[in-house]
C-alpha positions in Angstrom: -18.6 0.6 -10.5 -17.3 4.0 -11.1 -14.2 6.0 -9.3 -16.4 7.6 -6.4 -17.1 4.4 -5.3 -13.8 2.9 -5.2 -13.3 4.0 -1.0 -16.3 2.0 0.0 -16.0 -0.7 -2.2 -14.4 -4.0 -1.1 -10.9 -4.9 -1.5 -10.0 -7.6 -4.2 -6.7 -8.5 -2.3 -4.4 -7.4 -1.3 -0.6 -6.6 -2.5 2.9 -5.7 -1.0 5.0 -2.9 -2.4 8.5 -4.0 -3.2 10.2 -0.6 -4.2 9.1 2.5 -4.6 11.7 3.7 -6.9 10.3 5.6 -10.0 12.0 6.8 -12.6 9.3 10.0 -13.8 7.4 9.8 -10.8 7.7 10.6 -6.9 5.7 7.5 -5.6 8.1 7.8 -2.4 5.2 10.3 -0.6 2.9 7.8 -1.1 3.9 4.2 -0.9 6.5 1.8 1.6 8.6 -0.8 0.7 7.0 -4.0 2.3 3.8 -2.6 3.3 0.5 -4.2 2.5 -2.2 -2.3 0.2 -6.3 -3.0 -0.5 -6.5 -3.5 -4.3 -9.6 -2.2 -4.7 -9.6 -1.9 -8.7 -7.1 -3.5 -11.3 -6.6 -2.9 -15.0 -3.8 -4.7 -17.0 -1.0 -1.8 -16.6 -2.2 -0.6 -12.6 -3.4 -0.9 -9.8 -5.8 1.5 -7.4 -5.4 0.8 -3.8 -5.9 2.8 -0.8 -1.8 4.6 -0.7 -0.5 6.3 2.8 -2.9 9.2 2.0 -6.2 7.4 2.7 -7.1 7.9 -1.0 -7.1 5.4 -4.3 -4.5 6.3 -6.4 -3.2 4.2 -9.6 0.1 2.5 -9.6 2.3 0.7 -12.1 2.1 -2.8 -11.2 5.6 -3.0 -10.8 5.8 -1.7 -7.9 4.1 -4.4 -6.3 4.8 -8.2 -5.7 
């Protein structure tokens, strides 16, 4: 599956944020402490779900419980 697909595609699962507290990044825009996001790709260092924009973005695991 490439990138352009990752909108329609469905969601793995599912994850909620726990911080969104960066140290080099402003993640603050995009994600909300407690809220629920659609994994809908995972590597071993991020995740892409669907952030507050509407749009897959890739995030530090970390950030997520």
């Amino acid at each position: 599956m490439t990138f352009t697909e990752w909108t329609t595609a469905p969601t793995i699962r599912t994850v909620v944020c726990k911080h969104a507290d960066a140290e080099k990044y402003v993640v603050t825009n995009v994600l909300t402490p407690g809220k629920e996001y659609e994994v809908k790709n995972e590597t071993d260092e991020f995740f892409f779900i669907v952030d507050n924009t509407g749009k897959v973005g890739g995030y530090y695991k970390t950030y997520f419980e």
